[in-house]
C-alpha positions as CSV (number, residue, x, y, z in Angstrom):
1,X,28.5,26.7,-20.8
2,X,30.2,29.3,-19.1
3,X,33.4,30.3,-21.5
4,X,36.0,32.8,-20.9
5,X,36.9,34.4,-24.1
6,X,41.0,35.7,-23.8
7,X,41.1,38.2,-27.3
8,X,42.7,41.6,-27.2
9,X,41.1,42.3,-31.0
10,X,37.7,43.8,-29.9
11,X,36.1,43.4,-33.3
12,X,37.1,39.8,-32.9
13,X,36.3,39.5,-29.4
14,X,32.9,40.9,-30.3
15,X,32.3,38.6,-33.2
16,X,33.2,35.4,-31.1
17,X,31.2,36.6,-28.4
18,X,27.9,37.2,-30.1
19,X,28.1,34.0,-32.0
20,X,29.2,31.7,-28.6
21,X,26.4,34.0,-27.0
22,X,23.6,33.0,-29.7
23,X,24.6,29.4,-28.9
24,X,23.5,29.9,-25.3
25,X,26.9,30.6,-23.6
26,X,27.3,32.6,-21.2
27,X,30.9,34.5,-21.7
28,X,33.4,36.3,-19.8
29,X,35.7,38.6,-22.1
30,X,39.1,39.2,-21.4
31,X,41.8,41.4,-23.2
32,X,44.4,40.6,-21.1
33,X,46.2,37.2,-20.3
34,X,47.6,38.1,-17.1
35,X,44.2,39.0,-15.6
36,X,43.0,36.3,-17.6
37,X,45.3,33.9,-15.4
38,X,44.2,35.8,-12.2
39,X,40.6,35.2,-13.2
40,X,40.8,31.6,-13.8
41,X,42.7,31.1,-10.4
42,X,39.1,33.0,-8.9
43,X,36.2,31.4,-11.0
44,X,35.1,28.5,-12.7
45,X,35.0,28.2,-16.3
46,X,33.8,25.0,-18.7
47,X,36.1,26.1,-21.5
48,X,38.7,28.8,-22.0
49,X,39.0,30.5,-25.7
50,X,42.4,32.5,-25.7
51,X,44.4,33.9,-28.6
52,X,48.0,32.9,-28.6
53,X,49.4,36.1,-29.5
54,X,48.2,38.4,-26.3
55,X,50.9,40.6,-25.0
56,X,51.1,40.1,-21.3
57,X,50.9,36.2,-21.3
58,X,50.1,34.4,-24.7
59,X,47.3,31.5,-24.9
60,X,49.8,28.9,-24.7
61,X,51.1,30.1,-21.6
62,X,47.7,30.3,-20.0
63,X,46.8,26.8,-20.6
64,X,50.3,26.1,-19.4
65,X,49.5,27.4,-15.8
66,X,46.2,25.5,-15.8
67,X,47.7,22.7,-16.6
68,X,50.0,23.1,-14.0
69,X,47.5,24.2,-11.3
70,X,45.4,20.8,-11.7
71,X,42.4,22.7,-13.2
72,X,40.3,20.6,-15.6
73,X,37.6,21.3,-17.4
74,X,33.8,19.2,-16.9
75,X,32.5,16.9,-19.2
76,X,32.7,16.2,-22.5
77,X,33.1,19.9,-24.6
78,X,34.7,18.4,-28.2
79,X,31.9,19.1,-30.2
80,X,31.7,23.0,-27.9
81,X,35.6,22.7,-29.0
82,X,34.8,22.7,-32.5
83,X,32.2,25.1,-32.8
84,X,34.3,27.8,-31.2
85,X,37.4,27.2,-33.1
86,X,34.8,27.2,-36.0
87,X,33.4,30.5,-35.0
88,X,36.7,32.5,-34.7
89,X,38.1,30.9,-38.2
90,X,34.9,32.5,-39.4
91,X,35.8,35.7,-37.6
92,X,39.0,35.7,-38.9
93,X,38.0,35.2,-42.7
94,X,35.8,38.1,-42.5
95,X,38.3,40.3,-40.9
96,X,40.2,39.3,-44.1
97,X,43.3,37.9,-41.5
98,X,43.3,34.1,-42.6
């Protein structure tokens, strides 16, 4: 799956990115949301992975504008869903934030 990671922690970033990375994704990091947006508008993705607390324009507000651009994602990603919410709870934990 091509996945565009949305994080402005870089040790986060970096632990999501190896773990989606070892699952055979291939992954686009972002630290920004508003060239985030800009980049979604230019390129395809099959799932988007964004924190809700970015400076410039939060996750929610991402997904907002997708939503409100028509953009959908392909197929069936639940299980891909789960394993990346998985991943950063992992990342989190270690990081000692959750």
């Amino acid at each position: 799956m091509r996945v565009l990671l949305v994080e402005d922690d870089p040790t986060l970033a970096r632990g999501i990115s190896e773990f989606l990375h070892g699952q055979g994704d291939d992954i686009v990091h972002e630290n920004d949301g508003l060239r985030a947006d800009r980049l979604l508008q230019d390129s395809n993705f099959d799932f988007v992975l964004a924190d809700v607390g970015l400076p410039s324009l939060g996750g929610y507000e991402i997904v907002r504008r997708i939503r409100s651009r028509g953009q959908r994602r392909t197929g069936n990603h639940q299980q891909r869903e789960r394993e990346c919410a998985q991943a950063s709870h992992r990342q989190q934990l270690v990081q000692g934030e959750v």
